[in-house]
C-alpha positions, 0 to 999 in steps of 0.5 A: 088369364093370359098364362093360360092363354099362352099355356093353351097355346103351345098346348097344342104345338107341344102335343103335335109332336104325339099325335098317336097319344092324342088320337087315341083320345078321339077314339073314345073314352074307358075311364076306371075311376068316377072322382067326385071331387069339390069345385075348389081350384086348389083340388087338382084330381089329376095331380092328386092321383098322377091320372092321364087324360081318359084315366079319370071320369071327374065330377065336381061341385061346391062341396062336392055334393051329390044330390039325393036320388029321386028328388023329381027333377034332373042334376048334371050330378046324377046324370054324370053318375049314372053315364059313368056306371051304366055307360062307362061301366067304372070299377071304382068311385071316389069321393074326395073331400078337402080340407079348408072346404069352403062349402063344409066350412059355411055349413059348420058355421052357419053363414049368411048366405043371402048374397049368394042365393044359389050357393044357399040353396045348394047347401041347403040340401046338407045338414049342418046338425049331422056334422061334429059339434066344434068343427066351427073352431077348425080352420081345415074343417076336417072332422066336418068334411070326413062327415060330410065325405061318408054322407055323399056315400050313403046318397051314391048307394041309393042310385040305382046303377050304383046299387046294383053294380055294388051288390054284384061286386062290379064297383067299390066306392072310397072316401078320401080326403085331401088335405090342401096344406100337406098334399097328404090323402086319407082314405076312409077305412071300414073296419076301424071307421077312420080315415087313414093315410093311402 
């Protein structure tokens, strides 16, 4: 903890030395890019893609879930999509997935979850039967979690702002995958339905 102390430290003396930067922060927030993205601490959205504070309206959860829409209660998840199109009005929303997924890799396996019942309960909304059969034996999980990217799709497409911005033309949605070992990112391509090197 304490280098990051000392990083939040000097932060602050550093950014002094630019205060117009900074101050154009406060003045509001026109992010281009929603970049749902898994909680994981080797996934750094604004490393990945060289992003700048105010570039990238990030939201990440354990295996970067999005919750389907209309379950009849509230989520932090659907509340962020929903500020990011309506409000924010981004063009873009990415999915980026992960190899050496956590979450993707206890669903192909189908661990015991009982000591972490919240973590359970999260993933019980996936299903373990809609990805590949065999992605147990892969430590990267990979087939499994370029499924389980193209499924978070779909449930962004059944959101109602994302719905509408998508048949006007106004929002595209990608599919990425990163790949924690190599820092490659692939993204899903439509017309051959493979994800493919950016």
């Amino acid at each position: 903890m304490q280098p990051l102390i000392d990083h939040a430290r000097s932060y602050g003396r550093r950014s002094a030395g630019r205060p117009g930067e900074l101050a154009r922060l406060a003045e509001g927030q026109t992010p281009q890019v929603l970049f749902i993205t898994c909680s994981d601490s080797r996934v750094v959205p604004a490393l990945i893609t060289g992003a700048r504070p105010g570039e990238l309206f990030e939201l990440r959860s354990a295996g970067n879930i999005v919750p389907p829409h209309g379950t009849g209660r509230p989520t932090g998840e659907a509340a962020t999509v929903e500020y990011a199109v309506e409000v924010l009005g981004v063009a873009d929303i990415v999915v980026c997935g992960h190899s050496h997924c956590g979450a993707v890799g206890a669903l192909v396996r189908g661990d015991d979850l009982t000591a972490v019942p919240a973590v359970r309960d999260w993933l019980a909304q996936e299903s373990a039967a809609a990805l590949p059969p065999g992605s147990a034996e892969d430590p990267a999980v990979t087939s499994a979690v370029q499924t389980h990217v193209l499924t978070q799709l779909l449930r962004l497409r059944a959101y109602p702002a994302v719905a509408q911005r998508l048949a006007t033309g106004r929002l595209r949605l990608h599919g990425w995958f990163y790949e924690v070992h190599t820092g490659r990112v692939l993204a899903h391509d439509v017309r051959s339905d493979a994800f493919l090197a950016l």
